[in-house]
N, C-alpha and C positions, 0 to 999 in steps of 0.2 A: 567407571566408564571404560571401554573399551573402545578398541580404533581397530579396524584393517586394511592396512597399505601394502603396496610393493615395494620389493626394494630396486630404487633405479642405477643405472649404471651413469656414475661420473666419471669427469677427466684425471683425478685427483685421486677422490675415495667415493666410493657405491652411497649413498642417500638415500632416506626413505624422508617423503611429504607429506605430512599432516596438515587439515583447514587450518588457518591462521583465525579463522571463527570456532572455535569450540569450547565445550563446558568445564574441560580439565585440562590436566600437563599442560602448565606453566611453562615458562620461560626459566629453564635453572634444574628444574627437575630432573630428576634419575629415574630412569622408567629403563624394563627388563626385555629385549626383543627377542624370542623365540619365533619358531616355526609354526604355523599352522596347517593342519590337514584338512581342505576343505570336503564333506562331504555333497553327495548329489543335495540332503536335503536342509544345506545350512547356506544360508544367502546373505551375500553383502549388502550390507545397510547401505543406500544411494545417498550420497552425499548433498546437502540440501543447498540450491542455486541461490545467492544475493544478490541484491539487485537493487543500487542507489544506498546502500551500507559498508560502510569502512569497519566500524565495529560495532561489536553489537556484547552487553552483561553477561558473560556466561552464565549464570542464570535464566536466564532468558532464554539464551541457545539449548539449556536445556529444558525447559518449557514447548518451545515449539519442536524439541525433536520428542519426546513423549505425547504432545498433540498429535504428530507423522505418524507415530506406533500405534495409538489409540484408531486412528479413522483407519491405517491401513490393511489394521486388524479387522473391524467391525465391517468394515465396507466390502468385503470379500472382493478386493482388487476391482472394483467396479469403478474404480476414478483414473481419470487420465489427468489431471494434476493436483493438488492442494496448493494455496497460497496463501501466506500469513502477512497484513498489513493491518495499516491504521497504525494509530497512537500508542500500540504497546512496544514498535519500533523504534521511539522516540529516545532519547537517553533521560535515564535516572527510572522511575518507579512510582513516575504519577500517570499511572492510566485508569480507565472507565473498563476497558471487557478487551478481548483479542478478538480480532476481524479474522475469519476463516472463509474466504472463497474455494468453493468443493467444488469441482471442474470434473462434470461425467455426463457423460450420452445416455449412462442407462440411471433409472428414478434409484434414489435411494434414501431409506429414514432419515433425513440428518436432526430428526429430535434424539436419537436415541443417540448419535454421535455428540450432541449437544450437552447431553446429561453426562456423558461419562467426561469427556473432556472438562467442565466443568467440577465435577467432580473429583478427578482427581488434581486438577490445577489450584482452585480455589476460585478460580477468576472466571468471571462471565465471558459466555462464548457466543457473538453473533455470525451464523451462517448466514453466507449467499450461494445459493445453489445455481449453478448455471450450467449449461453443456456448452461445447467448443465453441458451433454459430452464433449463439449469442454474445461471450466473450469476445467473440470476433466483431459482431456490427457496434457494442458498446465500445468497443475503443475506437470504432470508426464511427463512431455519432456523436459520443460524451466525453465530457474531460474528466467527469469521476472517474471514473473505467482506468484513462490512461493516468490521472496522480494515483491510485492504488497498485496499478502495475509499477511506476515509476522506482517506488520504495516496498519492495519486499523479499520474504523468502519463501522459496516453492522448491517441491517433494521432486519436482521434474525440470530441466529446462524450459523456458515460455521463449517460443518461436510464433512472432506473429507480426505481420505487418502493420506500423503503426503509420504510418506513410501511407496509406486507404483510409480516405475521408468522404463519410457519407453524412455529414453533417444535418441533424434535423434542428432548425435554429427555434420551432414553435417548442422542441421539448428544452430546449436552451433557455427561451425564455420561462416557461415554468420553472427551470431551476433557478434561474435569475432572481424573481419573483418571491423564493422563500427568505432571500437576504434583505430584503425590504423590511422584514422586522427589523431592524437596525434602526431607520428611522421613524420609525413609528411607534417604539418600546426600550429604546436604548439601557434608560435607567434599571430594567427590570431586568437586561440579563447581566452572567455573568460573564468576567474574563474572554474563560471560554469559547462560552456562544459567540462571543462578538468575534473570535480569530475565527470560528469556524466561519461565520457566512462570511467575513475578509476574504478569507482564504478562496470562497466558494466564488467571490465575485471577479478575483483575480486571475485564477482556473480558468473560467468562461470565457475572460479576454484574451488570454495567450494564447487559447485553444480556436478562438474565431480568425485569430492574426497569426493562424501556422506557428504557434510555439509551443514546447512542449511545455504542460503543466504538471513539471514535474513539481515536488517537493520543494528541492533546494532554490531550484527559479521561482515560483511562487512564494516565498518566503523575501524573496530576496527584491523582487517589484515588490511585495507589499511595503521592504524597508525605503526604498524608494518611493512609492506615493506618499508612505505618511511620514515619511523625514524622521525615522527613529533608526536606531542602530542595531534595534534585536525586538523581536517579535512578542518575544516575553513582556514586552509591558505592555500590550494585545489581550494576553493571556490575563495578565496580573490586574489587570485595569487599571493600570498607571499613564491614567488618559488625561489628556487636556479635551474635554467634552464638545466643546465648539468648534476646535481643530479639527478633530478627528471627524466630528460629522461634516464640516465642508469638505472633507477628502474624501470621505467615503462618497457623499451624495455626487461627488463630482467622477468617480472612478463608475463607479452603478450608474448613472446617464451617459455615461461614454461608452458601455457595455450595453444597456439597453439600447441604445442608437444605433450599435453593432447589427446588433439583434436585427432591429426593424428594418436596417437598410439589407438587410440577407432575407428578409422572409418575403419583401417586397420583390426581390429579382429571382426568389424559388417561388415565385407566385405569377408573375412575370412569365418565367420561362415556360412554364406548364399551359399558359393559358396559349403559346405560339404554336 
């Protein structure tokens, strides 16, 4: 791995600043700093923006900077952002696929970004293809939109108002609506499934009641409604069955009530 810094001027002695996120040079190492001559056709790697990450596997950091090379190869500069989220942000090495939001105006394959990424990672790669305006009205409508933005790393700066709420609360409730397997199939899922719709149903309410649904806040009401200390037994199914469903059913009627009293006053407002 290579790095290209400046060297900046101190009070003391001159510094050069390396990410405190990256794939190599450790804490301790001896590394060689020479000159480099930049030419017109040799370009600095843009340093990749985090967002709701303190640290992140180096592994990892090198995984999604070979993801950044792969698309910004293939895509012929036709994206104005890339953003890596989801579960493979998580700490340790139990994930499903890498979540790639590909952020561009003009159409581009992302099957054939999907194969090469995949194939060189090993690991499953799900696209979401969006250009700017949509990005834009999903974090001003949905609370997925804004917990993906909350926790991630992107190719470019994300400047966008999250403060504009255009809240559609009939598409709120359909997403409401898929956490309801919960009480209807409990036994059948796993861990998992069950913190994902948790997760999904505690999203909806921070996002209806002006909070943000980030990661760490949504993790942290969930510890709070179900009276556990760590979400991993969410995950693990280290459940008390009965408990857990009078919290839940009581958290999702208090979310759907949300719901109904906001579709009723955007239903309200329209008809004056």
């Amino acid at each position: 791995m290579e790095l290209i810094a400046k060297i900046s001027k101190g009070s003391r002695m001159d510094q050069i600043y390396i990410p405190k996120n990256r794939s190599g040079f450790d804490i301790g190492n001896y590394v060689i700093i020479k000159p480099v001559i930049l030419e017109e056709s040799v370009k600095i790697a843009e340093k990749p923006y985090f967002y709701g990450i303190k640290e992140l596997e180096p592994i990892k950091i090198r995984v999604i900077e070979e993801v950044f090379s792969i698309i910004r190869k293939l895509s012929n500069s036709k994206i104005d952002n890339i953003i890596i989220t989801g579960s493979f942000l998580d700490k340790g090495f139990k994930f499903n696929d890498i979540d790639i939001l590909f952020i561009s105006d003009s159409k581009v394959n992302t099957n054939i970004l999907k194969e090469q990424v995949e194939k060189l990672t090993g690991i499953k790669a799900h696209f979401i293809e969006l250009n700017n305006k949509e990005l834009a009205k999903g974090l001003a409508s949905d609370p997925l939109y804004q917990s993906m933005i909350s926790r991630c790393i992107s190719i470019k700066r994300i400047i966008y108002n999250l403060e504009q709420r255009d809240v559609n609360y009939k598409l709120l409730d359909l997403h409401l609506l898929k956490s309801k397997v919960v009480l209807d199939a409990f036994d059948s899922l796993t861990g998992e499934e069950k913190y994902y719709h948790v997760r999904n149903v505690v999203s909806i309410m921070l996002f209806i009641t002006n909070k943000k649904p980030a990661k760490e806040h949504v993790d942290n009401k969930i510890k709070e409604i179900f009276n556990i200390n760590d979400v991993n037994k969410i995950k693990n199914n280290i459940l008390d069955k009965e408990e857990f469903i009078k919290n839940f059913k009581k958290v999702y009627n208090q979310t759907f009530n949300l719901i109904l009293k906001n579709i009723k006053k955007q239903d309200a407002s329209k008809q004056e």
